[in-house]
C-alpha positions as CSV (number, residue, x, y, z in Angstrom):
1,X,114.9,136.9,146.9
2,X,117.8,135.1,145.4
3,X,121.4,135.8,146.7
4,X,123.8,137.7,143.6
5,X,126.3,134.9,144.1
6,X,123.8,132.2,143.5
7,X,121.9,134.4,140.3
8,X,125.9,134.2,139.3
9,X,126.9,130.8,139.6
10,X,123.1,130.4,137.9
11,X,124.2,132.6,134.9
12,X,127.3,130.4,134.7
13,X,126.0,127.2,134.7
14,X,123.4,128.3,131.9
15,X,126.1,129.6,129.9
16,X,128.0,126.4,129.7
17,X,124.8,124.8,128.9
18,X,124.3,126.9,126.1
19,X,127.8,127.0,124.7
20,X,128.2,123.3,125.0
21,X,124.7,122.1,123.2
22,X,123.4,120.6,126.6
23,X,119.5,120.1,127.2
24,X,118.2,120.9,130.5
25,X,117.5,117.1,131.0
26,X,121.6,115.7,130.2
27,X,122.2,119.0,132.9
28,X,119.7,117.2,135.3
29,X,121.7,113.8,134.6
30,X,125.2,115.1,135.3
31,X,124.0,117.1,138.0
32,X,122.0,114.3,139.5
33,X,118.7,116.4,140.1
34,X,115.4,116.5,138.2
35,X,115.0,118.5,135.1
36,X,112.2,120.5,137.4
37,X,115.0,121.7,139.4
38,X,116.9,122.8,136.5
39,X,114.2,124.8,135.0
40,X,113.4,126.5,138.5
41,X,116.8,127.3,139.3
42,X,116.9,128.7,135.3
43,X,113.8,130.9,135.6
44,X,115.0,131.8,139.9
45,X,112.3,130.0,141.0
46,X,114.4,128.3,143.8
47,X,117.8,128.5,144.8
48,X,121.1,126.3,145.0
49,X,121.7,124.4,148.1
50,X,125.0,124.0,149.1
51,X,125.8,120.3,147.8
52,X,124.4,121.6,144.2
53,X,126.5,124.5,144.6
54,X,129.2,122.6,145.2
55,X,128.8,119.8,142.1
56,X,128.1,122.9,139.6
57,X,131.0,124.7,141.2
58,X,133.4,121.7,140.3
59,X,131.6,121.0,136.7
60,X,132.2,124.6,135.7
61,X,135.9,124.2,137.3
62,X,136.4,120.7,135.2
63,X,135.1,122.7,132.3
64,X,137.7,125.7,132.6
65,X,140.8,123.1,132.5
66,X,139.8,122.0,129.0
């Protein structure tokens, strides 16, 4: 089962998705990971490792400051 942080940051990072118009693909891009991962880590079908926590952890920070 998922950790709650992770389902969280998960939440988060679909939320600024979603608010900002960005396809699940442009998220891969940014991100640097395949669109797959997206999707499972959308439906919590696999979790965040630690380097993707960290990248979406300093793309929602980035996103705060504006």
């Amino acid at each position: 089962m998922l950790e709650e942080k992770n389902i969280d940051l998960i939440s988060e990072l679909d939320n600024y998705r979603l608010k900002n118009k960005i396809s699940q693909q442009k998220l891969a891009e940014i991100l640097g990971v395949s669109v797959v991962t997206i999707n499972h880590w959308l439906t919590r079908k696999a979790k965040v490792n630690k380097i993707n926590e960290y990248q979406i952890k300093e793309l929602l920070k980035e996103h705060k400051k504006c």
